[in-house]
C-alpha positions in Angstrom: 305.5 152.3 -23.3 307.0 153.0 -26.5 310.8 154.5 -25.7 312.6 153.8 -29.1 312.3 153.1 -32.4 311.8 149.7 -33.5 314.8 147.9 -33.3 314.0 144.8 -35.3 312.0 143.5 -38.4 311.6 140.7 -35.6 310.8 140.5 -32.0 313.9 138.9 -31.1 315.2 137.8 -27.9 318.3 139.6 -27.1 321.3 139.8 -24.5 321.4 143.2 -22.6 324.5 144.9 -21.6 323.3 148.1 -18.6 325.1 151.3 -18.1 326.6 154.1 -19.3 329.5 153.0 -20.4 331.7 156.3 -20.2 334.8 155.1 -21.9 334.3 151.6 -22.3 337.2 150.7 -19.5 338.4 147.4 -18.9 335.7 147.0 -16.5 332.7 147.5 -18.5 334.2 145.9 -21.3 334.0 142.7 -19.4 330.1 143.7 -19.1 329.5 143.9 -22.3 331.9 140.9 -24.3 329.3 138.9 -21.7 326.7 139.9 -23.2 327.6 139.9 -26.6 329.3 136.2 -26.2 325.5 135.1 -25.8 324.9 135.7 -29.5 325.5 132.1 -29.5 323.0 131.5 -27.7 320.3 132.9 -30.2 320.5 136.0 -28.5 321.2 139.4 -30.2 323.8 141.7 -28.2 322.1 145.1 -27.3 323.4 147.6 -25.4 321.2 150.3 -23.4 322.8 153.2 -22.8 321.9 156.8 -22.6 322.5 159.7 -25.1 323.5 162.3 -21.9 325.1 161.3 -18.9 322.5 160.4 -16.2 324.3 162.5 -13.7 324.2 165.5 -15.9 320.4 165.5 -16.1 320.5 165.0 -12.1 322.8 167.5 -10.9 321.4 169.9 -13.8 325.3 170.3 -15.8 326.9 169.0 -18.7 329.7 166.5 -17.5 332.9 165.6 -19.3 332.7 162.5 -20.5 336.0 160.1 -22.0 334.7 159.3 -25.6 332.8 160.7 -28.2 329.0 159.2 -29.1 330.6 158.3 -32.1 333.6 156.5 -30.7 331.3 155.0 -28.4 329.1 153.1 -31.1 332.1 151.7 -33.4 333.6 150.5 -30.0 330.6 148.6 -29.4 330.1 147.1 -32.9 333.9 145.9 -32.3 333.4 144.1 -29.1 330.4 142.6 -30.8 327.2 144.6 -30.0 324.9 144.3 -32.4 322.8 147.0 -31.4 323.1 150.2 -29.3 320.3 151.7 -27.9 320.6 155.5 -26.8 317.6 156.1 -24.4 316.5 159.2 -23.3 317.3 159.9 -19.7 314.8 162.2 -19.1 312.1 160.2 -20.4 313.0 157.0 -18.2 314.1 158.5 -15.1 310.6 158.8 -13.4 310.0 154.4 -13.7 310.2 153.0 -11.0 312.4 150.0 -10.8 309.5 147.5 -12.0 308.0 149.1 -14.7 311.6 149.7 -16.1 312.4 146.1 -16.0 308.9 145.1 -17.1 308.4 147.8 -19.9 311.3 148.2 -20.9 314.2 145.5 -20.6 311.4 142.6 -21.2 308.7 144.2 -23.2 310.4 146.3 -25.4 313.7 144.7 -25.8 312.8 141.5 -25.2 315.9 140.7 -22.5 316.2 137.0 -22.0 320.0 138.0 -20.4 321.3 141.1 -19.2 324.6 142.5 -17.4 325.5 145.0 -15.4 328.3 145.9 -13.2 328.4 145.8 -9.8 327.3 149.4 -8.9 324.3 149.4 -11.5 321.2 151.6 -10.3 318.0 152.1 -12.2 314.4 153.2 -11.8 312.9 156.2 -9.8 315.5 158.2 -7.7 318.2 155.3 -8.4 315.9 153.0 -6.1 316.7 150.1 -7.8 320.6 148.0 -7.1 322.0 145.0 -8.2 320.0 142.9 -5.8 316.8 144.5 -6.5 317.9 143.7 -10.6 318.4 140.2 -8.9 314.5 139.3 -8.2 312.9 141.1 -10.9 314.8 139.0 -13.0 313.5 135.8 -11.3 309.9 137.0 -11.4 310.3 137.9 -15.4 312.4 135.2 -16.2 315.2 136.8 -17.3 319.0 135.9 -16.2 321.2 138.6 -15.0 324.9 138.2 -14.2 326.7 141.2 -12.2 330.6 141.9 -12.9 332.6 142.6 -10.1 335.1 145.8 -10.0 337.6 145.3 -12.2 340.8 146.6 -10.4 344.2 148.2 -11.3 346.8 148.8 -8.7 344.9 148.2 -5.9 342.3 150.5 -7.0 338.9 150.4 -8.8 339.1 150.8 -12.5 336.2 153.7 -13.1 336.0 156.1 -16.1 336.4 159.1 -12.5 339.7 157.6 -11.9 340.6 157.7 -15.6 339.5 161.7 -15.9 341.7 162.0 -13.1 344.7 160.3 -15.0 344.1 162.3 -18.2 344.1 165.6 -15.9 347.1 164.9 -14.9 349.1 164.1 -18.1 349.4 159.7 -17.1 347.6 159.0 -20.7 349.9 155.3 -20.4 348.1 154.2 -17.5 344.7 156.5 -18.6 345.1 153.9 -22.1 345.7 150.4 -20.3 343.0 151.2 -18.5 340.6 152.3 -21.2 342.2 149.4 -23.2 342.6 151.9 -26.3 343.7 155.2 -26.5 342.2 158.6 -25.7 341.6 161.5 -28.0 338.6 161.9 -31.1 338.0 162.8 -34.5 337.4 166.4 -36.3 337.8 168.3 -38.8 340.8 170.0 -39.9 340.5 173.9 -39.1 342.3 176.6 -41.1 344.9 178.1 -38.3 347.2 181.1 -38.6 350.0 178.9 -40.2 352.3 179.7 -38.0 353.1 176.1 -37.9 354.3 176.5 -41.7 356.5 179.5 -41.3 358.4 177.0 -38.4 358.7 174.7 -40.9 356.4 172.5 -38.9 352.6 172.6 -40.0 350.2 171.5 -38.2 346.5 169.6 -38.0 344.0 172.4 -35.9 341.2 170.7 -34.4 338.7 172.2 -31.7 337.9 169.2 -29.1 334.4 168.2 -28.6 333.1 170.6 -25.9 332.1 168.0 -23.7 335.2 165.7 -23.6 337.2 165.4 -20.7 340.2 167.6 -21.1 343.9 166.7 -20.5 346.9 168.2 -18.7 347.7 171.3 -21.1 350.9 170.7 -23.0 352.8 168.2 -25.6 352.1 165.0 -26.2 353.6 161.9 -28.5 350.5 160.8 -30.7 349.0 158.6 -33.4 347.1 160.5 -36.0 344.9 158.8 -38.9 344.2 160.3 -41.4 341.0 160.3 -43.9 342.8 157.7 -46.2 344.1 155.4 -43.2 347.6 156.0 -42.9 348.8 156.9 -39.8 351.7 158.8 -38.5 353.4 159.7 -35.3 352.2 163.0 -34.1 353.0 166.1 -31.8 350.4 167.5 -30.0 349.9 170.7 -28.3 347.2 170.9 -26.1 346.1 174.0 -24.9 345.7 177.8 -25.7 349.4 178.6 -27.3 350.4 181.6 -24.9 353.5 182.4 -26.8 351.1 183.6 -29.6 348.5 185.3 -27.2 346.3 181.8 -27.8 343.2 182.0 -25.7 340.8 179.1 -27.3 341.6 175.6 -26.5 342.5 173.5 -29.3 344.9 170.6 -30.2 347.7 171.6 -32.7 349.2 168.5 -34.1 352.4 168.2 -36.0 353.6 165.1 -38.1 357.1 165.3 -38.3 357.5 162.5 -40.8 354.4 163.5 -43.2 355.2 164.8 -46.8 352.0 165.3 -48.3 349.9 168.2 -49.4 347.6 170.4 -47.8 344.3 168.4 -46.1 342.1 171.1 -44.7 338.8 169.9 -44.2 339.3 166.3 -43.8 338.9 164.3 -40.8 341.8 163.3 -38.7 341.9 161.1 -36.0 344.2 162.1 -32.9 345.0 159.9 -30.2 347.2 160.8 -27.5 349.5 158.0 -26.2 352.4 159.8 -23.7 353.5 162.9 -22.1 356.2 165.1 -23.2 355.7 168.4 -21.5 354.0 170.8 -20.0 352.8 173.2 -22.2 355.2 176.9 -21.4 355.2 180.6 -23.1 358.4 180.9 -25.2 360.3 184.0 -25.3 360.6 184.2 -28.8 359.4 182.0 -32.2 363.4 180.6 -32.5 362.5 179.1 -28.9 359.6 177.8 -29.8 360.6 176.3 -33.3 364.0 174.5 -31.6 361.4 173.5 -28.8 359.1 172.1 -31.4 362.1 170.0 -33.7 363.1 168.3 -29.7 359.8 167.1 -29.1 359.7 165.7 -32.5 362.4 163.9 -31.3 361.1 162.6 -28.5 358.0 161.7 -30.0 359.1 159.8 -32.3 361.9 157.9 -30.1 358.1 156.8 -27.9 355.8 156.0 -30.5 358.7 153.6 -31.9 359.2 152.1 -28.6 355.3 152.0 -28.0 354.7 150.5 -31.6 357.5 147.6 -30.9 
């Protein structure tokens, strides 16, 4: 069964690192350095991952998900994944648990190793667990280690518990636990330049659709811009009700940035703490004084964050 493209001028035996990966949390990072430690063991570090959420295409809805695909892959390539296979859900969903490990993990990828986490399932109607994973493995030869739940505070580490965090404004504990920092990369959008008559312009970007969305209001963040510099940000998220806002987007504000205009370009937002909730102003001379305080504040954080 053919599934994806050839991965290799070779047919190399790799290391394989299981799951979806949503995030790449502290747990599955522990899956995946695993397997990509093994490259010296001859083995090249794959991971096999899906291009949708498997529990979108079951429950028949998009789910948020933590990190864009793009995000996802540098990520990877920085924890030392060599390869990153995006597999088609739909397409592999009706194996059953034998022919995916037979067709699949050890004739198409050639998996000598693999690892997964401790709540892995696979094959036909999720009938396959760790302990199924367990003897297949014997029978094709392959070894297979299992990761335990990595744990914060007494509670599992999982990329639901981290939604949960970001919809509620914790994005400190949402980042420790992602071991990075939350947000993307987009274009910059022409706004109403509102921003520039208050003296504080700003970087309009529309979030991926399918990203998980955080508590509306401000936030202290990093931005990088096209050329690498970085800056200490201000971000609004939301709909901007003092201006009659209804589309969600992330206004960004760099209090200590001086150069020109950079519509178009990509910037790179990432949101490290909580300021405020985002609230309707009664008036722009509000809004502007509220604006120069939380530049303030951001910038009092991201120096105490950057120490």
């Amino acid at each position: 069964m053919q599934c994806f493209e050839e991965l290799f001028n070779e047919k190399q035996n790799t290391s394989v690192a299981l799951g979806f990966f949503d995030g790449l949390h502290k747990g599955h990072r522990s899956v995946i350095e695993l397997a990509a430690d093994r490259r010296h063991n001859g083995l090249l570090p794959v991971c096999l991952t899906f291009a949708q959420s498997p529990k979108s295409i079951v429950r028949g809805c998009e789910l948020p998900v933590l990190m864009t695909r793009e995000d996802k892959v540098r990520t990877l390539e920085q924890l030392g994944i060599a390869h990153t296979v995006f597999a088609d859900f739909k397409k592999l969903m009706h194996l059953g648990a034998r022919d995916f490990v037979r067709d699949i993990l050890v004739g198409e990828l050639n998996a000598k190793a693999l690892y997964c986490g401790f709540n892995y399932r696979f094959g036909r109607n999720a009938e396959g667990n760790t302990d199924t994973l367990r003897q297949l493995c014997l029978e094709y030869g392959v070894s297979l280690s299992v990761l335990p739940p990595a744990e914060d505070d007494g509670e599992v580490v999982s990329s639901t518990l981290i939604k949960s965090l970001i919809a509620k404004g914790d994005l400190l504990r949402a980042n420790r636990l992602l071991c990075g920092t939350f947000g993307f990369a987009a274009p910059i959008e022409h706004g109403r330049r509102l921003g520039h008559t208050l003296g504080t312009p700003t970087l309009n970007q529309t979030p991926p659709h399918n990203l998980t969305s955080p508590l509306y209001g401000v936030y202290c963040s990093e931005v990088t811009l096209a050329d690498g510099s970085r800056f200490c940000g201000v971000t609004n998220v939301g709909i901007k009700p003092t201006v009659g806002g209804t589309t969600l987007l992330w206004e960004t504000w760099m209090p200590s940035y001086t150069g020109g205009e950079i519509y178009g370009e990509q910037a790179d937002v990432r949101l490290l703490d909580f300021i405020r909730p985002e609230q309707r102003f009664r008036n722009l001379d509000e809004l502007q004084a509220e604006i120069l305080k939380n530049g303030r504040q951001a910038s009092d954080i991201y120096a105490k964050l950057k120490k």
